[in-house]
C-alpha positions as YAML, in Angstrom:
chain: A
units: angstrom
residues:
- id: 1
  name: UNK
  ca: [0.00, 0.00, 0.00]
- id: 2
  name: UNK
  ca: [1.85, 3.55, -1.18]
- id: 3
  name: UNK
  ca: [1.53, 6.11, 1.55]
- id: 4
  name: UNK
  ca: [1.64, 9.95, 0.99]
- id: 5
  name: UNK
  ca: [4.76, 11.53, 0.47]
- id: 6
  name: UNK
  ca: [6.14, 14.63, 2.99]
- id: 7
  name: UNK
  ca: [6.56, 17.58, 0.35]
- id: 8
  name: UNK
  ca: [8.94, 20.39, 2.33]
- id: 9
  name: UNK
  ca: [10.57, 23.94, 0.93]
- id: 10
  name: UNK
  ca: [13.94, 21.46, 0.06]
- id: 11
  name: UNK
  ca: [12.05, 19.16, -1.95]
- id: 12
  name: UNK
  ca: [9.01, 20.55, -3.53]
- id: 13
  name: UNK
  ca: [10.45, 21.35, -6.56]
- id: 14
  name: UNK
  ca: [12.09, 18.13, -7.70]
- id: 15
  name: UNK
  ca: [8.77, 16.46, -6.48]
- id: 16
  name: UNK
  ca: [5.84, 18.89, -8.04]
- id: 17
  name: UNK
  ca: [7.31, 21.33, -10.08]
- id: 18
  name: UNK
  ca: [9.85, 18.97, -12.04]
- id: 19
  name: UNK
  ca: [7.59, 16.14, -12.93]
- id: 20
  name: UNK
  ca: [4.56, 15.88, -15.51]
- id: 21
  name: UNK
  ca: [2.83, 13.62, -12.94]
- id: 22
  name: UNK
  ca: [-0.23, 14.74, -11.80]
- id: 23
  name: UNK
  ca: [0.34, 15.48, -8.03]
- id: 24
  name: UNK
  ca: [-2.54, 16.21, -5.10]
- id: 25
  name: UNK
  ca: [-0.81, 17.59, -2.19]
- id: 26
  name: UNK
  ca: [-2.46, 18.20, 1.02]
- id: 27
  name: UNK
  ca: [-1.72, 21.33, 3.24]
- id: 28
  name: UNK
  ca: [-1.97, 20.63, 6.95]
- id: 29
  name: UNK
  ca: [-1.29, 20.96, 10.61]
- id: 30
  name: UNK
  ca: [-0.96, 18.95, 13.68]
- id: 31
  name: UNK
  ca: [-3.44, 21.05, 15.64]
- id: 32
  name: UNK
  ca: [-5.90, 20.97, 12.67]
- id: 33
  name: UNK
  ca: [-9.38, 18.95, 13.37]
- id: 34
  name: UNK
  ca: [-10.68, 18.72, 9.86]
- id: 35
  name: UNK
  ca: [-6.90, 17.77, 8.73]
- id: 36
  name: UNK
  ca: [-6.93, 14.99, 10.72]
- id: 37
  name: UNK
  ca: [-10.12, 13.90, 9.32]
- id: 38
  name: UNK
  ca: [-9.17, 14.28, 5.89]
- id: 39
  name: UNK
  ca: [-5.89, 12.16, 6.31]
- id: 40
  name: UNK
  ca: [-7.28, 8.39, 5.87]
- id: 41
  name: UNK
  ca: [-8.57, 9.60, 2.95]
- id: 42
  name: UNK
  ca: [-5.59, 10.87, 1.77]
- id: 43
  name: UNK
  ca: [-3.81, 8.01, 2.54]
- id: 44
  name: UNK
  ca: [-6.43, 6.15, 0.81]
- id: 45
  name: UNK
  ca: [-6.09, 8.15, -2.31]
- id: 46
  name: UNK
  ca: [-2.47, 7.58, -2.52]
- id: 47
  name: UNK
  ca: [-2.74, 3.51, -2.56]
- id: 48
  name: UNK
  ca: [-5.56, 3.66, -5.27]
- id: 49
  name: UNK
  ca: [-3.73, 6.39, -7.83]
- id: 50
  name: UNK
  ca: [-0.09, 4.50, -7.36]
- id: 51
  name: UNK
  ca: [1.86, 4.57, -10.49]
- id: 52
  name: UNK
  ca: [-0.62, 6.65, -11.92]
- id: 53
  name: UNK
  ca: [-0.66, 9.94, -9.51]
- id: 54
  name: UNK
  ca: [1.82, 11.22, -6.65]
- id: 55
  name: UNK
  ca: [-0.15, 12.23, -3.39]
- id: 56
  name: UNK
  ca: [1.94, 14.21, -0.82]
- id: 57
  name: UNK
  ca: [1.66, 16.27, 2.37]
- id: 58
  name: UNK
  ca: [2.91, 19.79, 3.23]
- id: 59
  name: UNK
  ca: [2.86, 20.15, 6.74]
- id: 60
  name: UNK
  ca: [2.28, 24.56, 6.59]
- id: 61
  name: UNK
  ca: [3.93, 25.12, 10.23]
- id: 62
  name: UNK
  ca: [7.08, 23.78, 8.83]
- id: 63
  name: UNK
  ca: [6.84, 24.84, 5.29]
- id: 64
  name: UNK
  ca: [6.61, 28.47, 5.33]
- id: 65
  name: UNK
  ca: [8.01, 29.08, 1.97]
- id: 66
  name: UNK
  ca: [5.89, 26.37, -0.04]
- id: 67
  name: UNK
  ca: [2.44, 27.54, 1.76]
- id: 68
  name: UNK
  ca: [2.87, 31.37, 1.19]
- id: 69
  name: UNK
  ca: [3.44, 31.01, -2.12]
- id: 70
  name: UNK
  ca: [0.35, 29.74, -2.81]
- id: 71
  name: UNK
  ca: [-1.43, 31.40, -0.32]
- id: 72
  name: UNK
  ca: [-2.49, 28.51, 1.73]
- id: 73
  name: UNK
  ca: [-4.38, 30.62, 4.09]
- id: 74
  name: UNK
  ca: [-7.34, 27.97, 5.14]
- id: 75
  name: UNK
  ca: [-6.88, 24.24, 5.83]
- id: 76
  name: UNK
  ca: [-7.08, 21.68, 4.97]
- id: 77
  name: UNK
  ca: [-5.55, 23.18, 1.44]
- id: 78
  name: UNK
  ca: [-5.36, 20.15, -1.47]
- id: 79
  name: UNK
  ca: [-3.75, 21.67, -4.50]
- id: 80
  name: UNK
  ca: [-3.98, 19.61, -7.65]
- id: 81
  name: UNK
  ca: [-0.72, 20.16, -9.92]
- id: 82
  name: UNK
  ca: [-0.16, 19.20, -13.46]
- id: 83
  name: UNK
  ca: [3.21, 20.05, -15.18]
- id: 84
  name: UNK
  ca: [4.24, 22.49, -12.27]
- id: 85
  name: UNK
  ca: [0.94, 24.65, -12.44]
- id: 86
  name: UNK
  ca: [-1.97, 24.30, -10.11]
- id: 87
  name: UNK
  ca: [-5.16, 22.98, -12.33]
- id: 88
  name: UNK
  ca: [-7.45, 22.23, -9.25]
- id: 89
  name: UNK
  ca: [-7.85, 22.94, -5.83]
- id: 90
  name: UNK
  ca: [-10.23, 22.15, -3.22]
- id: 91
  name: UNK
  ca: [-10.58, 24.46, 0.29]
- id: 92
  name: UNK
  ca: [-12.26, 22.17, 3.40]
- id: 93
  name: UNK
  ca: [-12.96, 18.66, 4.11]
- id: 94
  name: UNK
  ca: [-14.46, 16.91, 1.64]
- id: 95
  name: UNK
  ca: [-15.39, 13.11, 1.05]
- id: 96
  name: UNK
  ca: [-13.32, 10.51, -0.81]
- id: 97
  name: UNK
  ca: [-15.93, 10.79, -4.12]
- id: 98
  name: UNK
  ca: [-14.87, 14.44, -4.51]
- id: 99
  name: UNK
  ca: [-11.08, 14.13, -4.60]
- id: 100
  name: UNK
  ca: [-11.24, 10.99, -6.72]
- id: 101
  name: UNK
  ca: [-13.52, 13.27, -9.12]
- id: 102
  name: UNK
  ca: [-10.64, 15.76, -9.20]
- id: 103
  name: UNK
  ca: [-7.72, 13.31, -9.99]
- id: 104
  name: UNK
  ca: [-9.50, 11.69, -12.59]
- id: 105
  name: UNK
  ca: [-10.56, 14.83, -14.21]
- id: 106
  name: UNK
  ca: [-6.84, 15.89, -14.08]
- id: 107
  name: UNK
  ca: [-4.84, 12.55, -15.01]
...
C-alpha cells in the first residue's frame, strides 16, 4: 500500500514542479481537526492512484516558503498540480468521491 509523500521547501520542486505527474498535495497541521479527518482519505487516495498519480503532504507550520506562495491561508488546502501549475484545488474537508472526481478529471 503507497503512503503519501512529505513535500517540504527542500524538496518541492524536484517532487511537483519537475515532474509531468499529476500530483494532489495536502496542506496541513498537527493542531488541525478537519486535517486529521481528511488524512485516511488521503492516505487512501495515494494507494488507489499509485503509479498513476503522486499524493503528498505539506505540513504549513514547517513549510513556510511552499504555503505562502500559494497562499495557503485555510486548511485543509489540497492543490492539484499538473506540469508544475496548479489545475485544481479544493478548500475544506471533503469526502473521498470528490477528490477521486478531481484526480480523474486531471490525469
Amino acid at each position: 500500500m503507497a503512503t503519501t509523500v512529505e513535500i517540504n521547501d527542500a524538496n518541492f520542486d524536484e517532487l511537483v514542479k519537475n515532474t509531468d505527474q499529476l500530483v494532489m498535495i495536502d496542506f496541513w497541521a498537527e493542531w488541525c481537526g478537519p486535517c486529521k479527518m481528511l488524512t485516511p482519505i488521503v492516505e487512501e487516495l495515494a494507494g488507489d492512484y499509485e503509479g498513476k498519480a503522486l499524493i503528498g503532504k505539506v505540513n504549513v507550520d514547517e513549510n513556510m516558503m511552499v504555503s505562502s506562495t500559494y497562499g495557503i491561508r485555510n486548511i485543509p488546502t489540497l492543490l492539484f498540480f499538473k506540469n508544475g501549475e496548479v489545475v485544481d484545488k479544493q478548500v475544506g474537508y471533503v469526502p473521498k468521491s470528490v477528490l477521486a472526481q478531481k484526480l480523474e478529471s486531471n490525469l
